[in-house]
N, C-alpha and C positions, 0 to 999 in steps of 0.2 A: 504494500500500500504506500502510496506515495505522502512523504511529508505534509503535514499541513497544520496551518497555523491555528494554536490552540484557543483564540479568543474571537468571540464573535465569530462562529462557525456558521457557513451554506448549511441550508438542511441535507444536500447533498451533497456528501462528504467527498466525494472524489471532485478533483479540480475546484475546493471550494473556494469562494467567495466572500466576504464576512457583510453584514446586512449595510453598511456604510462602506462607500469607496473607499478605499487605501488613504486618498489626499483628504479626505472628510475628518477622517481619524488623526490628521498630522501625521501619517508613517513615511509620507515622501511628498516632495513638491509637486504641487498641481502641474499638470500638463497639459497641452492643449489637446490632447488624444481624451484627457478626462471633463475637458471642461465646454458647453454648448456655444461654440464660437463658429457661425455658420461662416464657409468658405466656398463667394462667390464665385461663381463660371461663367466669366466672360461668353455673350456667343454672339454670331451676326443677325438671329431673327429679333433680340433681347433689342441692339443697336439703330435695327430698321425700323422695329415696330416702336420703339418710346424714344431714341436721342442717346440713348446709353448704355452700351455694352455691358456693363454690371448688372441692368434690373433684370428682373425676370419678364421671361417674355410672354405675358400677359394679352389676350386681345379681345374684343367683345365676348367672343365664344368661350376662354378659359374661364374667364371670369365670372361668369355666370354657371358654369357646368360644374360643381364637385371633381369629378377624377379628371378631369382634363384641368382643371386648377391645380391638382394635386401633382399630377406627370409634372405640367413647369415649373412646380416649386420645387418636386425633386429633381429636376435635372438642373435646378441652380443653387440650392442648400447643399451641400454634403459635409453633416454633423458628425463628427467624430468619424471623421477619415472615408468615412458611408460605411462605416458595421452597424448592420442593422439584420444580422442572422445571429443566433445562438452557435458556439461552436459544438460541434455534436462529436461526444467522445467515441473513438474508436474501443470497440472491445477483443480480447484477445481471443486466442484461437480456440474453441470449444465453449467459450464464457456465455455466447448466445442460447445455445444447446439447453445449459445446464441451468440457465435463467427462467427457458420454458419452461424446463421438468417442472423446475419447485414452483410457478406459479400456478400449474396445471395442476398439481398437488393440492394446491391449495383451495382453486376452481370445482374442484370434485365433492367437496362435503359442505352441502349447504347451509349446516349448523353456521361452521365458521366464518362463510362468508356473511351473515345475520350479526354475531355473537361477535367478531372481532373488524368487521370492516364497515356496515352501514349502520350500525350501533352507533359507536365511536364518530362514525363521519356527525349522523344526525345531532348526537351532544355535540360537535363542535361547531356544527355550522347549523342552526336549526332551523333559516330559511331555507334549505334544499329539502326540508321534506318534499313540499308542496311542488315542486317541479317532477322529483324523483317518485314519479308512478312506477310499477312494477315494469311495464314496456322499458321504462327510462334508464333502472339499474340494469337489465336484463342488455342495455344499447351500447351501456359503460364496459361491462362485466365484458362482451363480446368483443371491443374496442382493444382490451389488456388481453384477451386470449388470443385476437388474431393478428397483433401487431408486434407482439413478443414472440408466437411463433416463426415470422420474418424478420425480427430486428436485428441479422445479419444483414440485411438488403435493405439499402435505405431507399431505394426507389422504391419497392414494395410497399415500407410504411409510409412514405409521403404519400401512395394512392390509396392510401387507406386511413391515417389518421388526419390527411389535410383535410380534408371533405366533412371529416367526422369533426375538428374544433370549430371549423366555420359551422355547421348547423350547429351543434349546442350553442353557440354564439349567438347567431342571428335567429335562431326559433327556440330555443329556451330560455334564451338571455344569460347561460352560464358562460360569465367570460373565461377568455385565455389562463389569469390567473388564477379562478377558482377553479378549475380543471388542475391544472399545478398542484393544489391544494389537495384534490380528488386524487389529484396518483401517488401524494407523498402519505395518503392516509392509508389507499392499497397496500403502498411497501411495507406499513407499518405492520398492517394487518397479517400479509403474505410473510413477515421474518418473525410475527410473534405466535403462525400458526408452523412454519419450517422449523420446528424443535429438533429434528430427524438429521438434518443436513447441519455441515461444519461452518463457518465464518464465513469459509471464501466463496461457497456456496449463495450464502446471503449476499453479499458484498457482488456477487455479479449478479442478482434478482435487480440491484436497484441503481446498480450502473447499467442495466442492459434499459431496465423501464424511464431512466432520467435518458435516455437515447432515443428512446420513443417519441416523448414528450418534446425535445428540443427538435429534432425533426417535425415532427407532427404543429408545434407554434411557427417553425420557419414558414412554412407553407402561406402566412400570413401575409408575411413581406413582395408574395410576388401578385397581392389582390390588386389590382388598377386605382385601388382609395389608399392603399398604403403609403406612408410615409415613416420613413426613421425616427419621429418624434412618436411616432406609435408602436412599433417594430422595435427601435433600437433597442438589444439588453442593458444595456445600461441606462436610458431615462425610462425603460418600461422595466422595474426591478420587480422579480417576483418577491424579493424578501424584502419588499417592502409593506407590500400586502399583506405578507406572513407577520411582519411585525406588529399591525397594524390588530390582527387577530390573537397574536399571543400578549398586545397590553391590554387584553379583555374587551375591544368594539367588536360593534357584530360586522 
């Protein structure tokens, strides 16, 4: 397991994170890679259409249209260098394998999935009852079975989990991050039901599923309304939201 640093820990512990940037904390000097300093793109429709090659090139039609305002503000912002994807951990060889076993494991006995995964979700979020009809957990439950059976091939899960965050998105209104929420509460459930299997066993259950997830939210970035200030991981922080629920708001 790879180093990492013991204070204000990611919830997920591999490549983590702490809930405050590095330069928030004082641990190193701000950067411009950290900090929202849009860096304009000169272009010739920008120059023709307004007098100045710096604005954005704006014209009756963007202005008024949503995604076509959005395309030329992205092709003249790029906020933090334009990362605006999640980096998606690679896993090693047989770790994918070994991730389905145990969560299929744990898929198989309906007590546990009651008793330690929608239990637990329901005290901690207890707006989701009322979305989560049985169609609805049966839609999740299926989403964690068929995406960790492929989460070796990430083209597999991006045709399978993009489709799946944008509808809970736009028809059940469960955002990006409370989905985050939903599978860091899975993992919990899946390594406090894997009594059976060793550490590293577990430790690749929720490094194969935090793989899912970060594919499955990039898929976001390529919507024709996206923008970096929506997309980026760093001003769209999931542990911020997470913090947000562990100072006790709902």
């Amino acid at each position: 397991m790879r180093r990492t640093q013991s204070r204000l820990l990611d919830y997920w512990v591999f490549g983590a994170t702490s809930r405050a940037q590095a330069y928030t904390r004082g641990d190193c000097i701000p950067r411009t890679y950290n900090i929202d300093h849009p860096v304009t793109a000169a272009s010739s429709d920008a120059a023709a259409l307004t007098g100045n090659q710096n604005n954005v090139a704006y014209t009756t039609e963007t202005m008024f249209d949503g995604q076509l305002a959005v395309a030329a503000e992205v092709n003249h912002f790029k906020t933090h260098k334009g990362v605006f994807n999640f980096v998606v951990p690679v896993l090693a060889s047989g770790e994918g394998a070994t991730a389905y076993k145990v969560v299929l494991s744990f898929l198989d006995i309906q007590a546990d999935i009651d008793r330690l995964f929608w239990e637990r979700l329901f005290k901690d979020f207890p707006a989701l009852q009322k979305p989560f009809t049985e169609a609805k957990k049966a839609e999740f439950l299926k989403f964690f079975q068929s995406t960790m059976e492929v989460v070796d091939d990430e083209a597999a899960v991006t045709a399978i989990g993009g489709p799946f965050v944008l509808q809970q998105w736009q028809e059940a209104f469960i955002t990006p991050a409370m989905q985050w929420r939903i599978a860091e509460k899975f993992a919990d459930a899946v390594e406090i039901h894997a009594t059976s299997v060793n550490r590293y066993e577990r430790r690749a259950m929720r490094e194969a599923l935090e793989r899912v997830m970060k594919i499955s939210h990039n898929v976001i970035s390529q919507q024709p309304w996206a923008q970096e200030q929506i997309t980026n991981p760093i001003t769209s922080d999931i542990n911020s939201f997470r913090a947000w629920h562990d100072a006790g708001n709902w």
